[in-house]
C-alpha positions in Angstrom: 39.9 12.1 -55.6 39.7 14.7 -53.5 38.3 14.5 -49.9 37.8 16.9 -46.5 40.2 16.2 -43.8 38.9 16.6 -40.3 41.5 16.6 -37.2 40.2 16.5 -34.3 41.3 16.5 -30.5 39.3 13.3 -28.5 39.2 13.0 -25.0 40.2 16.7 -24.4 41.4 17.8 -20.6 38.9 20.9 -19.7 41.5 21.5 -17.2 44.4 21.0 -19.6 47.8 23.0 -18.3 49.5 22.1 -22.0 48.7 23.5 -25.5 47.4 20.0 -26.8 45.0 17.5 -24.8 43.3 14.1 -26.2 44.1 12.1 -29.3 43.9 12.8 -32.4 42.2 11.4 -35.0 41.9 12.0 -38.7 38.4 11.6 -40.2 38.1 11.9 -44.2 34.9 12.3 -45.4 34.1 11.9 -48.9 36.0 8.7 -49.5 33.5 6.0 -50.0 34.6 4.3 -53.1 38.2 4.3 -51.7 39.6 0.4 -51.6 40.6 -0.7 -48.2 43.9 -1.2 -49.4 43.8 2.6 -50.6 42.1 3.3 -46.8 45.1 1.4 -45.2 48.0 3.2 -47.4 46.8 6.6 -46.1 45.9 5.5 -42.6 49.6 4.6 -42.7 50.5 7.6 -44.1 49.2 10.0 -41.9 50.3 7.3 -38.9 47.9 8.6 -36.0 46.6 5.3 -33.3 43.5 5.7 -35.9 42.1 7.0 -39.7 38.0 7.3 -39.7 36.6 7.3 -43.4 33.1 8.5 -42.8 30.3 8.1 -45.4 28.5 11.5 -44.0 25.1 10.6 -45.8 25.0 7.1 -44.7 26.6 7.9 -40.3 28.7 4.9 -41.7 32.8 4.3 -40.0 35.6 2.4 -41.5 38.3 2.7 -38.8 41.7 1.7 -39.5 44.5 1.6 -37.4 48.1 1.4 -39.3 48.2 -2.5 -38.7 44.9 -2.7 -40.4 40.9 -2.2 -40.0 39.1 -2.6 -36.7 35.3 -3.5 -35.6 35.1 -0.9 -32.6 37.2 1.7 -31.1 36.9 4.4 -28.6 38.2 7.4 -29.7 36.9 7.3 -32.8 33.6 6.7 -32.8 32.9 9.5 -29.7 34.8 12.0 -32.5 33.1 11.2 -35.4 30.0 11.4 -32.8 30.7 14.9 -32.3 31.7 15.6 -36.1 28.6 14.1 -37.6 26.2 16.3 -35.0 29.0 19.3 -36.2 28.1 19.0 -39.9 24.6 17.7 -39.4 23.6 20.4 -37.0 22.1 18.1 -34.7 22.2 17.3 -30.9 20.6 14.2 -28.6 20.7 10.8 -30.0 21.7 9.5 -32.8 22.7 6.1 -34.7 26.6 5.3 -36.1 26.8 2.7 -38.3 30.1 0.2 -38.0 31.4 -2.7 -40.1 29.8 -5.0 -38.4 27.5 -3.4 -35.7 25.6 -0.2 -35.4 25.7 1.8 -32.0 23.5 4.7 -30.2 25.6 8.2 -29.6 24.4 10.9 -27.7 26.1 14.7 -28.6 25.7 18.0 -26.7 27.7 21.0 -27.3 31.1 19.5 -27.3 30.9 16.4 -25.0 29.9 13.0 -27.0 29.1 9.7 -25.8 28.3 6.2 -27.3 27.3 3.0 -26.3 29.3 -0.4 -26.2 27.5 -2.3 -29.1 27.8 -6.0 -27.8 28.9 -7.7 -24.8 32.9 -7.0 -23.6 35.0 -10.6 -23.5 36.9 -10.4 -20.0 38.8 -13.5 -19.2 41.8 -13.9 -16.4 45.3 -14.0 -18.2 49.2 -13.9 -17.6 52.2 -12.4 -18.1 54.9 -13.7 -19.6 58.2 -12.4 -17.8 59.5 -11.7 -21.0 57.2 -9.7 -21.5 57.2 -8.0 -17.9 60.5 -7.2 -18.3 59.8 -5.2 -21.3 57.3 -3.4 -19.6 59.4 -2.7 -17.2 57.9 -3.5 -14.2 58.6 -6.2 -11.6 56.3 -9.0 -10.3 55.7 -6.7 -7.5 54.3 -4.3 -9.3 51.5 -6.4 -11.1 48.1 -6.9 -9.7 45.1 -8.5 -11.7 46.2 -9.5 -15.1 43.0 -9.8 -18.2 42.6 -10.1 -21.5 39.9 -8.4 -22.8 38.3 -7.9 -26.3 36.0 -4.8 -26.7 36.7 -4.0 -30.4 40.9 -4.6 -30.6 42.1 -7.0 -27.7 44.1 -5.6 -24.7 46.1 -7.0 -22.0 44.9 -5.4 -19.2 47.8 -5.2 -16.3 46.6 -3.4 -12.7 49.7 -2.1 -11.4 50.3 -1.2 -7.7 50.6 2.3 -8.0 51.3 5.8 -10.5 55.3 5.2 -9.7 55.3 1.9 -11.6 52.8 3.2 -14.3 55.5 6.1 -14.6 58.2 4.0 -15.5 56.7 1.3 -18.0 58.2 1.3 -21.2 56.3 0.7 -24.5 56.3 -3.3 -25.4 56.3 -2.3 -29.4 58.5 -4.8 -31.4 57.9 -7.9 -28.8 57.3 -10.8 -30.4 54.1 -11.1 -28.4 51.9 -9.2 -30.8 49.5 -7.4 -28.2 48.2 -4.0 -26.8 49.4 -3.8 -23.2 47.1 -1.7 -21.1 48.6 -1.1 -17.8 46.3 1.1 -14.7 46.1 1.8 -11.6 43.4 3.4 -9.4 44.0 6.9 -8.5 40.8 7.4 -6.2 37.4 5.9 -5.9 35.8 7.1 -8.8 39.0 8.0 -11.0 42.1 5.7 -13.3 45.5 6.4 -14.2 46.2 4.6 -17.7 49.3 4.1 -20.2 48.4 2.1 -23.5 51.5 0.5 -25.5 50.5 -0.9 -28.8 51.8 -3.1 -31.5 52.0 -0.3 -34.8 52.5 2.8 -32.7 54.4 3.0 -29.2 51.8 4.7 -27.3 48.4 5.9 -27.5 47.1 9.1 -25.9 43.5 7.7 -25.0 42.3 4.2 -25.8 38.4 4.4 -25.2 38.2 1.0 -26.1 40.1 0.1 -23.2 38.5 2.2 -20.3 35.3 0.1 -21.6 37.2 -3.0 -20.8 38.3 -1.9 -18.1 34.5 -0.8 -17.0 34.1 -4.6 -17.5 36.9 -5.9 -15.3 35.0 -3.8 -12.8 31.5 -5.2 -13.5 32.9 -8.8 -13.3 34.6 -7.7 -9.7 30.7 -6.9 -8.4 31.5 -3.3 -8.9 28.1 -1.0 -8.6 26.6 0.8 -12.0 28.2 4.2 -11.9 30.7 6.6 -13.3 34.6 6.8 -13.3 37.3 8.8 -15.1 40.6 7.2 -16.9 43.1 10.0 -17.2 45.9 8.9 -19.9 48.5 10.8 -22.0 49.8 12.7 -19.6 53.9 10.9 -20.4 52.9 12.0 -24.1 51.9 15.6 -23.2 48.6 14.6 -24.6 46.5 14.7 -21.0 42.9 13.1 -21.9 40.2 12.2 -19.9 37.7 9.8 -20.8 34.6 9.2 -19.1 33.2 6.0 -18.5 29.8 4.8 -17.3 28.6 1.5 -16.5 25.5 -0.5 -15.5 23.4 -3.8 -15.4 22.8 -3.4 -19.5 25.7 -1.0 -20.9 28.8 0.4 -21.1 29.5 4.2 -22.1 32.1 5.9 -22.6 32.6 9.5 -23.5 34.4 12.5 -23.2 35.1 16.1 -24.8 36.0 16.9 -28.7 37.7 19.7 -30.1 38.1 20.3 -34.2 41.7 21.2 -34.7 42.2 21.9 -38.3 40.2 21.3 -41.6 41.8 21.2 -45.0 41.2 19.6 -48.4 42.9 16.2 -48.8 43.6 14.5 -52.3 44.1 10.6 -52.6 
């Protein structure tokens, strides 16, 4: 079967001082009667944080990570935003349709935003010192600890400052299966993120996680507004991702650039 590979560049830096900025992510259009074991075996394959197979005709996403498929993510639904307005020729607002939700994007030129679908679980959790230690970090560099669920679950850590962020280490291949997303704030209206995960060691931009981090802030009393998470930069991947929330959503958004397009056969 022979399908069109998209890679693109998510979260891009405008002000980007390296060759690369964002994450990638490989979209295949073309794929629909693929089975998701078939989906899974080439997410694998071509090992990126995500794989989009996007039914073009339908605005339809299966997302798959390499440990299997998932209900929401960040960077992958903002690209395939800007993709489908690409191929479509359209700008404004338009409708993506998940596996088990359907949310609103909005494109223009090359800057695409969606909107949360659903409500963001925030709940107060620990850290195991096990754990910490992994990380790297000592109990004086820990703040607020959550877990959150907005599409995958995270363990959100506030650390005290960009030294400790600096010198975390990924947590990949602890027994405590989780996706360790450790911030601190760089300025009033701007984060500094790392994101370890459990198939891959580090991810370059994790839009899921600056949503669930927009809703650590809501449940602090934080005003509706807009802030910045800044990520990748120990990956020489700088991103940015743009966040906005308020009394009824969260949105999160940034920049999209197409890197390559080639034929792909299953």
């Amino acid at each position: 079967m022979s399908m069109t590979y998209y890679e693109l560049n998510v979260f891009t830096r405008p002000d980007k001082q390296s060759s690369q900025s964002g994450n990638p992510l490989a979209v295949l259009v073309g794929g629909d009667h693929l089975s998701d074991d078939k989906r899974l075996k080439i997410t694998q394959k071509i090992n990126f944080s995500e794989t989009v197979f996007l039914n073009l005709a339908q605005n339809s996403l299966r997302i798959f990570s390499p440990a299997g498929e998932l209900p929401f993510a960040g960077h992958p639904t903002v690209g395939c935003a800007w993709l489908v307005s690409h191929l479509k020729n359209i700008q404004g607002e338009f409708s993506l349709k998940l596996i088990k939700s359907q949310l609103q994007a909005f494109v223009h030129l090359n800057k695409a935003q969606v909107i949360y679908p659903g409500e963001v679980q925030v709940r107060p959790d620990t850290l195991s010192d096990s754990l910490r230690e992994t990380l790297h970090l000592s109990a004086q560099d820990i703040g607020t600890i959550h877990h959150v669920v907005s599409g995958p679950s995270f363990k959100m850590i506030e650390v005290k400052d960009l030294s400790a962020l600096r010198l975390a280490t990924p947590c990949l291949g602890h027994p405590e299966k989780i996706r360790c997303y450790l911030y601190c704030r760089a300025s009033i209206a701007s984060f500094h993120a790392r994101m370890f995960g459990i198939a891959l060691p580090e991810d370059a931009a994790t839009g899921s996680a600056a949503i669930g981090l927009a809703a650590i802030l809501k449940s602090q009393g934080a005003p509706n507004g807009s802030f910045k998470v800044l990520q990748g930069d120990y990956m020489q991947r700088p991103s940015t991702i743009e966040v906005a929330l308020s009394s009824h959503e969260l949105k999160v958004g940034g920049t999209v650039e197409l890197a390559r397009q080639e034929s792909f056969s299953a």
